[in-house]
C-alpha positions in Angstrom: 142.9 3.5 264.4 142.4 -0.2 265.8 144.9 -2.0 267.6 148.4 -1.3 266.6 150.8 -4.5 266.6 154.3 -5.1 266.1 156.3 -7.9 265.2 159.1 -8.5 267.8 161.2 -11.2 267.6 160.3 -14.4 270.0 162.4 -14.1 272.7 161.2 -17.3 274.3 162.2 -19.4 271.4 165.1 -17.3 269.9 164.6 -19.0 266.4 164.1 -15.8 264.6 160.2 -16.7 265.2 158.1 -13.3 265.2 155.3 -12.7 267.5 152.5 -10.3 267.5 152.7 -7.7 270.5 149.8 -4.8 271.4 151.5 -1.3 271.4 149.9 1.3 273.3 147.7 -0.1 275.5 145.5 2.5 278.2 143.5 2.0 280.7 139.9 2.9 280.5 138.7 4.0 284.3 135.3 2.5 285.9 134.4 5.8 286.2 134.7 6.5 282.4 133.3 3.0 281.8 130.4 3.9 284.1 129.5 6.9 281.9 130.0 5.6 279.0 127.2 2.5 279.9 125.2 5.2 281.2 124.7 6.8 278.0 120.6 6.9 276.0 119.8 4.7 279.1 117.9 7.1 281.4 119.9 5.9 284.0 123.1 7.5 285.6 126.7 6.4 286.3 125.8 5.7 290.2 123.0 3.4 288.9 125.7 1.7 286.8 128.3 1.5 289.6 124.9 0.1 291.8 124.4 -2.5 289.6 128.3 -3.5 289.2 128.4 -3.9 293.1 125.6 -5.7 293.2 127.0 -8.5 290.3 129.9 -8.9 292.0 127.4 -9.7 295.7 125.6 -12.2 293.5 129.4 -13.2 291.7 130.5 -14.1 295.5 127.1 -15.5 296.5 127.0 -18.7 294.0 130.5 -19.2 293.1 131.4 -20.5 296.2 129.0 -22.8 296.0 130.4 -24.7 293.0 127.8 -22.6 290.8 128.0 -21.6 287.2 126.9 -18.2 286.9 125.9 -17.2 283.3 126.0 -13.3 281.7 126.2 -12.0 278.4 129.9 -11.7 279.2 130.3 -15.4 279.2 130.2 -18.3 282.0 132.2 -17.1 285.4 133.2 -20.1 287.5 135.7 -21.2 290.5 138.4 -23.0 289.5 141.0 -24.6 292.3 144.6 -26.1 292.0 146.6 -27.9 294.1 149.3 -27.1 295.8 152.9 -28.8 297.0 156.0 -29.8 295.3 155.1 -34.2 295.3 152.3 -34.4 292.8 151.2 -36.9 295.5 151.1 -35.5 298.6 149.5 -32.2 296.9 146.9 -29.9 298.9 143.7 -28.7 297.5 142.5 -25.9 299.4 140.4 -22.0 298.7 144.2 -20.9 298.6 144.7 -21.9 295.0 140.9 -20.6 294.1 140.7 -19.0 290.5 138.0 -17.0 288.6 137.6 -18.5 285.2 135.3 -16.6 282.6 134.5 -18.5 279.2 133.4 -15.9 276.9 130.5 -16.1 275.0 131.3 -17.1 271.3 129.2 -14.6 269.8 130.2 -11.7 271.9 133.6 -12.9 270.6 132.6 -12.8 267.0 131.6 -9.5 267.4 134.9 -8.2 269.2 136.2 -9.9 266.3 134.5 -8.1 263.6 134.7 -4.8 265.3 139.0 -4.6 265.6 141.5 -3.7 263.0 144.5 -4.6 263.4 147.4 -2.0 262.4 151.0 -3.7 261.8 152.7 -0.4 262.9 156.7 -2.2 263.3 158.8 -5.5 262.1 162.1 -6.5 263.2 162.6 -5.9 259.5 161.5 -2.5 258.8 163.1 -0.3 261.5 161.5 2.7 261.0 160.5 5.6 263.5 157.0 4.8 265.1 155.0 7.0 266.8 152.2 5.4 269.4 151.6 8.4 271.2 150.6 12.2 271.4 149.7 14.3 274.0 149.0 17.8 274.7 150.8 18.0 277.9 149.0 21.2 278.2 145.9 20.5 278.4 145.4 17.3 280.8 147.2 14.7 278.2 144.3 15.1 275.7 145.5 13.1 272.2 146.1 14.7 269.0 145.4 18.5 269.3 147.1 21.5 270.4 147.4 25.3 269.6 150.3 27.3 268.5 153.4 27.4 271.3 151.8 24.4 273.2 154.0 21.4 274.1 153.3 17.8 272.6 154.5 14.4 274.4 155.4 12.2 271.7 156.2 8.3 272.3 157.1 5.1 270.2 160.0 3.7 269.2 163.7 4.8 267.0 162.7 8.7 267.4 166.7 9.5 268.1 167.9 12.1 265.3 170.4 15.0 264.6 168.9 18.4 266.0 171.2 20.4 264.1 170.1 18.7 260.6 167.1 20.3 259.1 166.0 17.2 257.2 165.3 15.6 260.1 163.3 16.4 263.4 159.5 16.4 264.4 157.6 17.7 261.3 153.6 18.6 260.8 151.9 18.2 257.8 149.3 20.1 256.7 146.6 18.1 254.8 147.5 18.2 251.0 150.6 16.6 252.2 152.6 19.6 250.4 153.6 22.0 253.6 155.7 20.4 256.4 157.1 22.5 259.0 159.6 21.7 261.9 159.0 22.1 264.9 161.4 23.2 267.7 162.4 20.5 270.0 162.0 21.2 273.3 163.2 18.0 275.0 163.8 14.2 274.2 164.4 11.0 276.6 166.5 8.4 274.7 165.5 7.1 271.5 161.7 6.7 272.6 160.2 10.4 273.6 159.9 13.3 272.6 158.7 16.6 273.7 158.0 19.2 271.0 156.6 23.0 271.3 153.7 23.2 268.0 155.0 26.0 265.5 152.7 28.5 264.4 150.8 27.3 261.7 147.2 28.3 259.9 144.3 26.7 261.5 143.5 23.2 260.4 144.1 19.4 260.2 147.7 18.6 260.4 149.9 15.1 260.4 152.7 14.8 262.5 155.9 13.0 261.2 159.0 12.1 263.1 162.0 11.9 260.7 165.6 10.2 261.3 168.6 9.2 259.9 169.7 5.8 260.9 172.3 5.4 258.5 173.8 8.5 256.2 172.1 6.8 253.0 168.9 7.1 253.6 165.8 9.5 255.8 163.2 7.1 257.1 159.9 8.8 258.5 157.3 7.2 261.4 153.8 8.9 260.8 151.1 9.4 262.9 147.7 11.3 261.7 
């Protein structure tokens, strides 16, 4: 999927300037991080979480010192401000210490060349968005679910009509050709929704959240 963005307007400027803002964002765990490093290495996660505690020990040893210290990551190093409101009578103390990092270019280049980047929502387009799903059912695991179990949808613009038929929380089976509704089961505001999975034959679905903003038109926020 990548990274999803939307274009919001600047509120900092208020020119009608867009900016760029990350949608979504989780939180990977150390402990999921641990195992993950830990895989086709022979060692385990407490080896990992060893050798974290022990870069941060070596992190605290020479930084204080005025030291540089160089990883693969990139260059760590103190940085200290000042403090005081007259710029001359200003204190410089460990108070105002900083951690810098300045990441190594190529490990950069190849963050760069592994994202995508998914413009999911303009200021322009206003159409549902779905960031989100969860199987509430089974520990909040994304994208899957069996027949009576209860989705957590979330994004953006996902108000509509229950008692239209048109519109609603719809899966899509993979020729695109069969949609079926599902039955609400609750929604907070305009930006969740919680939905019970119909009974449908086994296989790959898309889920589609379709509203009626206006009485012209049905606009539809997809999510696969």
């Amino acid at each position: 999927m990548g990274v999803q963005v939307a274009l919001v307007e600047d509120q900092i400027r208020k020119d009608g300037s867009i900016v760029p803002r990350v949608l979504g964002r989780s939180t990977v765990s150390f402990e999921k991080l641990l195992e993950f490093m830990a895989k086709d290495t022979g060692l385990s996660a407490n080896d990992m979480s060893a050798t974290f505690t022990q870069f941060v020990k070596a992190l605290v040893f020479y930084l204080p010192e005025g030291d540089q210290v160089q990883t693969p990551l990139g260059t760590f190093a103190l940085r200290v401000r000042s403090s005081g409101a007259d710029p001359t009578q200003r204190e410089v103390n460990p108070e105002g210490a900083q951690l810098r990092l300045r990441v190594d270019r190529p490990l950069l280049e190849r963050l760069r060349l592994a994202t995508s980047v998914e413009i999911v929502d303009t200021p322009t387009l206003q159409l549902p968005v779905v960031r989100r799903i969860e199987n509430v059912e089974s520990g909040g695991t994304p994208n899957q679910g069996l027949a009576g179990q209860i989705l957590h949808v979330e994004g953006s613009r996902l108000s509509f009509d229950r008692a239209d038929a048109g519109l609603g929380v719809f899966f899509i089976g993979a020729d695109g050709a069969a949609a079926t509704r599902a039955a609400v089961y609750s929604r907070i505001g305009s930006s969740t929704i919680d939905c019970k999975i119909p009974e449908l034959i086994a296989g790959d679905y898309g889920l589609e959240v379709r509203t009626r903003p206006t009485e012209k038109d049905v606009r539809v926020g997809a999510a696969t």
